[in-house]
N, CA, C and O atoms as a GROMACS GRO file, in nm:
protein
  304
    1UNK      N    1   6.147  19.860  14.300
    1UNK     CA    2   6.225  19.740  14.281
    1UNK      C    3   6.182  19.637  14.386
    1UNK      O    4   6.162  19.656  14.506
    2UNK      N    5   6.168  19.493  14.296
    2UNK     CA    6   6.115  19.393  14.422
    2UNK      C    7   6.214  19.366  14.501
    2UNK      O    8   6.320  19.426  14.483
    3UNK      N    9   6.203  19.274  14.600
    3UNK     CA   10   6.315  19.233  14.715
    3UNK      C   11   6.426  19.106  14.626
    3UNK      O   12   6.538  19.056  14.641
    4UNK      N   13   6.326  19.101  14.542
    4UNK     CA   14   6.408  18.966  14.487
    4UNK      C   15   6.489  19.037  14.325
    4UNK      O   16   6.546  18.976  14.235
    5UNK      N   17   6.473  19.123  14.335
    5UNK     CA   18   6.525  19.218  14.213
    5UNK      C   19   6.694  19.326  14.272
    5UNK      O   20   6.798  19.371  14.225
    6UNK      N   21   6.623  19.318  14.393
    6UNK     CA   22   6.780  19.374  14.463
    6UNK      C   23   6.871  19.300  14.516
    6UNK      O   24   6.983  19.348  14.538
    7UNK      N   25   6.847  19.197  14.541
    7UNK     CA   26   6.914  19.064  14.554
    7UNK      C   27   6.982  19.021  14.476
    7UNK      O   28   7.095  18.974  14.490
    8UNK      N   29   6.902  19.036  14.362
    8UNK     CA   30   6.983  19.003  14.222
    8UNK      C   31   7.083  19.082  14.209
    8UNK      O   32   7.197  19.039  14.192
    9UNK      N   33   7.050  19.224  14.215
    9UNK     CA   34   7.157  19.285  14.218
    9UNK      C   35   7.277  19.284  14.298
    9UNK      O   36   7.383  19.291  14.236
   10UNK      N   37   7.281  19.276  14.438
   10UNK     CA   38   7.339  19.271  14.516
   10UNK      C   39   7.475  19.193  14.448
   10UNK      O   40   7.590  19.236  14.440
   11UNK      N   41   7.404  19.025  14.389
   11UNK     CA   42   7.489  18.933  14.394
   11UNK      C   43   7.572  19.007  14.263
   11UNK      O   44   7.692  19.036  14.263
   12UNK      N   45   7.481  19.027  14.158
   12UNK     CA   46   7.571  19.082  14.030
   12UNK      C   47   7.718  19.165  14.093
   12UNK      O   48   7.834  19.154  14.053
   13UNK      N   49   7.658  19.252  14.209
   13UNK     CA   50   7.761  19.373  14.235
   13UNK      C   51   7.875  19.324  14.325
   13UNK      O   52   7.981  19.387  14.328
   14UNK      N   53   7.858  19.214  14.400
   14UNK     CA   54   7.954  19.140  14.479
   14UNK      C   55   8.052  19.057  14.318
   14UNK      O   56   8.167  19.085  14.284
   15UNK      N   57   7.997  18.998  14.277
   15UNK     CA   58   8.040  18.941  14.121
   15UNK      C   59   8.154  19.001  14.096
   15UNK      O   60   8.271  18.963  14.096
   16UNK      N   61   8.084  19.132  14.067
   16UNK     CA   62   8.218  19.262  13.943
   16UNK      C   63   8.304  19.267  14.062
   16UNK      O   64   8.414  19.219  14.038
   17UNK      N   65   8.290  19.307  14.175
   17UNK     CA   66   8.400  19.306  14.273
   17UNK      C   67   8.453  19.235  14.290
   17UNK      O   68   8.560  19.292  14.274
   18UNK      N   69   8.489  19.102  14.324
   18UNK     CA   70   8.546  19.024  14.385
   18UNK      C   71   8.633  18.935  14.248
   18UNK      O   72   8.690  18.829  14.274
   19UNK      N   73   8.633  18.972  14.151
   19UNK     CA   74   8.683  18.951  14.030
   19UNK      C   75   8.798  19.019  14.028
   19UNK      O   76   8.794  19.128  14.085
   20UNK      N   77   8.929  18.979  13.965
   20UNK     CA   78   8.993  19.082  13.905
   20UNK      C   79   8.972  19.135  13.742
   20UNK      O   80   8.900  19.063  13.672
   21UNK      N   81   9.020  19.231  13.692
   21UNK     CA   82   9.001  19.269  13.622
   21UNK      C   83   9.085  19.164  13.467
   21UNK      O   84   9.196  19.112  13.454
   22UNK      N   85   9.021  19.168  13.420
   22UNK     CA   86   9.069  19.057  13.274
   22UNK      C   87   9.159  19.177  13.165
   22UNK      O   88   9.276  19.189  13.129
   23UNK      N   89   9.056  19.238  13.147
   23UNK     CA   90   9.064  19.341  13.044
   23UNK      C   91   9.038  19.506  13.077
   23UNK      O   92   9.023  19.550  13.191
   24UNK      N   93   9.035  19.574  12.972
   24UNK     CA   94   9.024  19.728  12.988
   24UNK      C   95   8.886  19.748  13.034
   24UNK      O   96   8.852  19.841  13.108
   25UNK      N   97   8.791  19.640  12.977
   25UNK     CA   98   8.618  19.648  12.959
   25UNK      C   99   8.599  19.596  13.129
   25UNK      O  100   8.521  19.643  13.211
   26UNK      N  101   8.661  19.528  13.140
   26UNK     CA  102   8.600  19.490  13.311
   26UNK      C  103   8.661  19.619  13.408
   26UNK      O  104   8.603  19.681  13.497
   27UNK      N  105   8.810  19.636  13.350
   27UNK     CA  106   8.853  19.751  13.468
   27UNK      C  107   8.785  19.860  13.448
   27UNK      O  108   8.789  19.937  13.544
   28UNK      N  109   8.699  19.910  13.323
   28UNK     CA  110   8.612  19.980  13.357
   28UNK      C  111   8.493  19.999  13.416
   28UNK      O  112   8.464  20.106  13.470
   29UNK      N  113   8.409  19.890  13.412
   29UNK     CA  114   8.297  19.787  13.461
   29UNK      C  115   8.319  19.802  13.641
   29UNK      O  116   8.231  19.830  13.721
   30UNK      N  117   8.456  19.775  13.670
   30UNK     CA  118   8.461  19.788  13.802
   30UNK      C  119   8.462  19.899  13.844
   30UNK      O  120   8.402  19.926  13.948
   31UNK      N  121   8.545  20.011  13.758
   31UNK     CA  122   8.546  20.158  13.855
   31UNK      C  123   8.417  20.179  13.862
   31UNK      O  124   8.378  20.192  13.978
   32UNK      N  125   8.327  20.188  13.775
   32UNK     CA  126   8.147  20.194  13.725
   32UNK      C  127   8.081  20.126  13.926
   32UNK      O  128   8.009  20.198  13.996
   33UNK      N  129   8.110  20.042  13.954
   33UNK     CA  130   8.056  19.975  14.007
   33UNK      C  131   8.082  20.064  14.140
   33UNK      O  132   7.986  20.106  14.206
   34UNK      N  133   8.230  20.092  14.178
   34UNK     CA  134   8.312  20.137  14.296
   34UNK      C  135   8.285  20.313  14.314
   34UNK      O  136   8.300  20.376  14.419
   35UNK      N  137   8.250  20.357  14.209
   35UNK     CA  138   8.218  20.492  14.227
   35UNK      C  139   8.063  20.514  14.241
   35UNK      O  140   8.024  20.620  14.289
   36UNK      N  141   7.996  20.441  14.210
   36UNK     CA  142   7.866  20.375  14.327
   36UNK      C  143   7.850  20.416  14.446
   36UNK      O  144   7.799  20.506  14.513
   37UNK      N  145   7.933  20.291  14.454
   37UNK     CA  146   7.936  20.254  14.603
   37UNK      C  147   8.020  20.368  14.679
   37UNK      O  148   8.013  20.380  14.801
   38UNK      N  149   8.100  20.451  14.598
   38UNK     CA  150   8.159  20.573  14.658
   38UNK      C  151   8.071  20.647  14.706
   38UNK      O  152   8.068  20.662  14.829
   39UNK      N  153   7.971  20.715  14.618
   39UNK     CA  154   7.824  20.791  14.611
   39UNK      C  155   7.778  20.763  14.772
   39UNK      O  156   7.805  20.828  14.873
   40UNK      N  157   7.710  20.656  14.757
   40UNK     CA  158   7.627  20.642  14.879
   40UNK      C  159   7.754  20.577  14.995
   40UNK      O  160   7.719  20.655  15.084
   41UNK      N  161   7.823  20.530  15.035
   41UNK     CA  162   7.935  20.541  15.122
   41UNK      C  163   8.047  20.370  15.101
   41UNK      O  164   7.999  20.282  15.029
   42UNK      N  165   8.115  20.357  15.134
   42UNK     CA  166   8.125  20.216  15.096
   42UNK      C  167   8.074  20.102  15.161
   42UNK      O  168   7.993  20.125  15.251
   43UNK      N  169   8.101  19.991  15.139
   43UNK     CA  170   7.998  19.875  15.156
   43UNK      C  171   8.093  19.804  15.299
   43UNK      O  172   8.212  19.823  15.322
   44UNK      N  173   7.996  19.720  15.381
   44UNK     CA  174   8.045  19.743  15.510
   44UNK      C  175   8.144  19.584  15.524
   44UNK      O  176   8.216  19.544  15.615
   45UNK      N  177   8.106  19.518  15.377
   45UNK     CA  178   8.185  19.442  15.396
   45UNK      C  179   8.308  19.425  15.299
   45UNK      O  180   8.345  19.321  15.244
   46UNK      N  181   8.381  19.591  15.286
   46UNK     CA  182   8.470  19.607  15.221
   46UNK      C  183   8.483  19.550  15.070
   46UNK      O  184   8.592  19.577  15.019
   47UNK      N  185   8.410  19.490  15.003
   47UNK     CA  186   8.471  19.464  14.871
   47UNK      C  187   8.469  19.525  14.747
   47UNK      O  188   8.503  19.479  14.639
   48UNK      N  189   8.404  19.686  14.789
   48UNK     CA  190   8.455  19.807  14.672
   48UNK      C  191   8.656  19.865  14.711
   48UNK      O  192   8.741  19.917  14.638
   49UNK      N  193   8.657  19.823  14.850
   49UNK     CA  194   8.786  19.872  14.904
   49UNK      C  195   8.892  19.774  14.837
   49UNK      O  196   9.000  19.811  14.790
   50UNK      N  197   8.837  19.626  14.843
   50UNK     CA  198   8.968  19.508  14.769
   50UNK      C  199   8.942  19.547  14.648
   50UNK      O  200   9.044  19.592  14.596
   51UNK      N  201   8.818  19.551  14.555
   51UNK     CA  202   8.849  19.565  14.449
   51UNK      C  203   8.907  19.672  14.361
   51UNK      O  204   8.939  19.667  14.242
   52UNK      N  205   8.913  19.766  14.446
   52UNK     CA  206   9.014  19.878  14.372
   52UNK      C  207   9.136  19.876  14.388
   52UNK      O  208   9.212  19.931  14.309
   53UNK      N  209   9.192  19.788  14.534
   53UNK     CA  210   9.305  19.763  14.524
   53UNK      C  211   9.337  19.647  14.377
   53UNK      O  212   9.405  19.702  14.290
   54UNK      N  213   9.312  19.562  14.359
   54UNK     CA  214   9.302  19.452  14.205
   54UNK      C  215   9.328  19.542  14.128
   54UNK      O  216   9.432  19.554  14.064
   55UNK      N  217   9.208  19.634  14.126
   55UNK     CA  218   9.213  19.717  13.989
   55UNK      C  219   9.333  19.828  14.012
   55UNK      O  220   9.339  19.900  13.913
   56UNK      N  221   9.421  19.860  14.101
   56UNK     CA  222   9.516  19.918  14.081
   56UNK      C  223   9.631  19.809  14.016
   56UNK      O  224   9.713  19.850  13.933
   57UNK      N  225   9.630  19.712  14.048
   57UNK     CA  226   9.731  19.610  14.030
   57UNK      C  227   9.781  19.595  13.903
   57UNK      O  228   9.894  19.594  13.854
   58UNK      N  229   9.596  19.575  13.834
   58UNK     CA  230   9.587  19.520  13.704
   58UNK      C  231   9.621  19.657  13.627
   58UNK      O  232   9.664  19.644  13.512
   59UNK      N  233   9.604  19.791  13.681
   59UNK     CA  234   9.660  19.906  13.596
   59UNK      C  235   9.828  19.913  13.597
   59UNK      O  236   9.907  19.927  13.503
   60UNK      N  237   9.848  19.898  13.723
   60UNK     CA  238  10.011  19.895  13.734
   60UNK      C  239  10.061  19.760  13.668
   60UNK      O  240  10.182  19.733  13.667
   61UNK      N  241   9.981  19.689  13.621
   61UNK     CA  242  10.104  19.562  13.568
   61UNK      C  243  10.152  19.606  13.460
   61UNK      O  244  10.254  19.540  13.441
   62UNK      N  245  10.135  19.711  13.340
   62UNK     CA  246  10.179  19.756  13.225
   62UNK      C  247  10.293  19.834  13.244
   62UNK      O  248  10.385  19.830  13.163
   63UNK      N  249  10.295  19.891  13.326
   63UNK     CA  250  10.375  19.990  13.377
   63UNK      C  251  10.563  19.928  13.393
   63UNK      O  252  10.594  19.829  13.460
   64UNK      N  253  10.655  20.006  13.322
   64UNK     CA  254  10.795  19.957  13.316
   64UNK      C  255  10.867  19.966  13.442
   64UNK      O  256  10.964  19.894  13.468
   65UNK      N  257  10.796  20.100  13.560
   65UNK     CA  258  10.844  20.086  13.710
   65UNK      C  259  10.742  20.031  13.774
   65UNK      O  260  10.677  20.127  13.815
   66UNK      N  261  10.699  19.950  13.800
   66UNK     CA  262  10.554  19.926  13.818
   66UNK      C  263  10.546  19.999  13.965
   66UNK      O  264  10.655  19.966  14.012
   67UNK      N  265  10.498  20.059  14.041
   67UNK     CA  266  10.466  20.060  14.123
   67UNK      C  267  10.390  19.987  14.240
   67UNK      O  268  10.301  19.915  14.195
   68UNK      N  269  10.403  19.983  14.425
   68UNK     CA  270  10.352  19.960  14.460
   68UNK      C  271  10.276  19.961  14.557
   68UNK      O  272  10.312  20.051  14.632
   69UNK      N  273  10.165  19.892  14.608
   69UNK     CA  274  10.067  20.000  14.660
   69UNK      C  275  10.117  19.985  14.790
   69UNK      O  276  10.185  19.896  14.840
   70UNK      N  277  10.059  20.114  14.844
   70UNK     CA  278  10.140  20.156  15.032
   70UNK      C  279  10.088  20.071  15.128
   70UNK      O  280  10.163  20.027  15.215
   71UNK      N  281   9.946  20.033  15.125
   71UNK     CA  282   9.923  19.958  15.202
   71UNK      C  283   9.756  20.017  15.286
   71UNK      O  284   9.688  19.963  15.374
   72UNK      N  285   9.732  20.194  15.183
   72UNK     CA  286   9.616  20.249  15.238
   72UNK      C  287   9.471  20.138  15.222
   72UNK      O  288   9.381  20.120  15.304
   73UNK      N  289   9.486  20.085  15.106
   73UNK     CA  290   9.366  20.027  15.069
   73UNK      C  291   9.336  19.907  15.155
   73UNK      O  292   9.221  19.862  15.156
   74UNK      N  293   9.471  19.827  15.259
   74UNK     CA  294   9.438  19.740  15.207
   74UNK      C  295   9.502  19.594  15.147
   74UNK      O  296   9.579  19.620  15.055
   75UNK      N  297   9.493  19.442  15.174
   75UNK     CA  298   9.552  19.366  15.093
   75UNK      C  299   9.434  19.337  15.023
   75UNK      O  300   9.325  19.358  15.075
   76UNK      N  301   9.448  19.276  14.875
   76UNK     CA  302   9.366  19.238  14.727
   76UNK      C  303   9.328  19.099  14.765
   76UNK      O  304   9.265  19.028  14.687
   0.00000   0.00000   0.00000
């Protein structure tokens, strides 16, 4: 991969993160992205850590008790 090919990526992967989730297709798109970045360790400027907090949010908004989060992750 060129230097300018991981770059690209980089930005794509900052993108899906720093988004919240719209739909079912992005909140999946994001776990995709965050269990990645789980793999090799997380990213040093935290935004697999905010974006799973979002993506808990956007799972708990359906929810009739909604729950809320403790505070491990994190503010969104």
């Amino acid at each position: 991969m060129t230097r300018k090919s991981e770059q690209l990526l980089e930005k794509a992967e900052e993108t899906i993160l720093q988004h919240r989730p719209r739909d079912n297709a992005d909140a999946v798109l994001l776990t995709m992205v965050i269990a990645e970045n789980v793999k090799v360790g997380t990213r040093s400027d935290a935004h697999d850590l905010k974006a799973l907090a979002r993506l808990q949010d956007y799972l708990a908004e359906g929810l009739p008790n909604r729950p809320t989060r403790i505070g491990i992750m994190g503010s969104a």
